[in-house]
FIMARRO-520696 format. One line per field, with one value per residue: residue number from 0; z, y, x of N, C-alpha, C in turn. Coordinates in steps of 0.02 Angstrom, whole numbers, plus 50000, padded with zeros to 5 digits. Example, Ala and Ser with C-alpha at 12.3 -4.5 7.8 and 13.67 -1.06 7.14 Angstrom:
2
resi: (0, 1)
n.up: (50390, 50354)
n.north: (49716, 49888)
n.east: (50660, 50642)
ca.up: (50390, 50357)
ca.north: (49775, 49947)
ca.east: (50615, 50684)
c.up: (50390, 50394)
c.north: (49835, 50002)
c.east: (50660, 50645)
end
This chain:
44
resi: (0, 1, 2, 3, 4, 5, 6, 7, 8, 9, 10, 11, 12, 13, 14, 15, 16, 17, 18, 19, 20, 21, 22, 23, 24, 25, 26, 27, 28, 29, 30, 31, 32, 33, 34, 35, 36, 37, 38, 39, 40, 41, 42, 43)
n.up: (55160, 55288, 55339, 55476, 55519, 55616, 55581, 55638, 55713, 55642, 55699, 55702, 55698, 55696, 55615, 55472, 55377, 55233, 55044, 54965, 54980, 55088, 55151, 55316, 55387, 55539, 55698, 55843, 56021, 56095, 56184, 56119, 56009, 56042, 56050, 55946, 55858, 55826, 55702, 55555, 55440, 55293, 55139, 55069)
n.north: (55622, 55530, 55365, 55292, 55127, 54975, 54845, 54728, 54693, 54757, 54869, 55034, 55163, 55302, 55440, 55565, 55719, 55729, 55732, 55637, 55496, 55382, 55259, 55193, 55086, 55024, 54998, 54987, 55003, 54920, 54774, 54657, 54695, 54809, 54745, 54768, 54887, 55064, 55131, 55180, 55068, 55033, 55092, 55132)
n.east: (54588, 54669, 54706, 54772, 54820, 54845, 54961, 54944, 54834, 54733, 54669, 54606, 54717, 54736, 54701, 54738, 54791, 54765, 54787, 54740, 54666, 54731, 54791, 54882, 55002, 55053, 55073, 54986, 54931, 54939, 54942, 55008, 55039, 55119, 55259, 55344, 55419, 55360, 55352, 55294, 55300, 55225, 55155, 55008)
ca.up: (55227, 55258, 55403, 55507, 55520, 55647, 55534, 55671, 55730, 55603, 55712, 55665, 55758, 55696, 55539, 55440, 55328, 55149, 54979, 54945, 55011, 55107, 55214, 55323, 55427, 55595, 55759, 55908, 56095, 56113, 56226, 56069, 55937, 56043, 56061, 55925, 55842, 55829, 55679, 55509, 55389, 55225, 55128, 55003)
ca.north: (55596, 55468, 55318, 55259, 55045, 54917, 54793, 54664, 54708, 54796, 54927, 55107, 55212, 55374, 55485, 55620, 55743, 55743, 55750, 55590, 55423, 55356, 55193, 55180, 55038, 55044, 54956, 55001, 55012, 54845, 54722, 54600, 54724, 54865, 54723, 54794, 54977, 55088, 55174, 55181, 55017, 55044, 55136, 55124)
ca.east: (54592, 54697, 54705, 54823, 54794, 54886, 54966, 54933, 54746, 54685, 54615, 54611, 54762, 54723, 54692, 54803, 54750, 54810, 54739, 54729, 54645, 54778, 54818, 54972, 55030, 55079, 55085, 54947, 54959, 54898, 55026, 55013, 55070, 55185, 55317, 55394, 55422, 55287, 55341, 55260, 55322, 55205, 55111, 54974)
c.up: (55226, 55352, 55433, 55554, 55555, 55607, 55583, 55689, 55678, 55634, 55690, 55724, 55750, 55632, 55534, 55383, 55280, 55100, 54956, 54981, 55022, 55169, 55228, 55367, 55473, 55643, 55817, 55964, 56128, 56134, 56178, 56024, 55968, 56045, 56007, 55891, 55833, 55759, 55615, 55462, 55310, 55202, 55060, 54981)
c.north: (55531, 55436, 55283, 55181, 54995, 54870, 54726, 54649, 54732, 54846, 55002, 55147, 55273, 55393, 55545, 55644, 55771, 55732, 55698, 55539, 55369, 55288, 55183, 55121, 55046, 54984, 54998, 54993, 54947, 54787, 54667, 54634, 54782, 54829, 54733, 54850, 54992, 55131, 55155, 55119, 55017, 55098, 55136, 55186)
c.east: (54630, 54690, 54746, 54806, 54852, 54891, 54942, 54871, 54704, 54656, 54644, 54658, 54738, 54703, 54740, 54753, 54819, 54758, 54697, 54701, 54693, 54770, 54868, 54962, 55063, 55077, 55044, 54977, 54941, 54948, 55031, 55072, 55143, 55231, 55360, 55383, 55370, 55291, 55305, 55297, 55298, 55160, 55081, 54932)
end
């Protein structure tokens, strides 16, 4: 299972399913954080 994490909030966007214990980095809907792209930047 893996989790999809606002680099700016920290809150939880979503989940993905894969094999592994995943954390991605993203950007929320949140008028702080959408001011810029929404797409995926890292990945651990």
């Amino acid at each position: 299972m893996g989790t999809i994490v606002c680099q700016h909030c920290n809150s939880t966007i979503g989940h993905i399913e894969v094999e592994k214990v995943t954390t991605l980095y993203g950007k929320c809907d949140h008028h702080d954080c959408s001011k810029e792209n929404k797409q995926v930047v890292e990945v651990k």
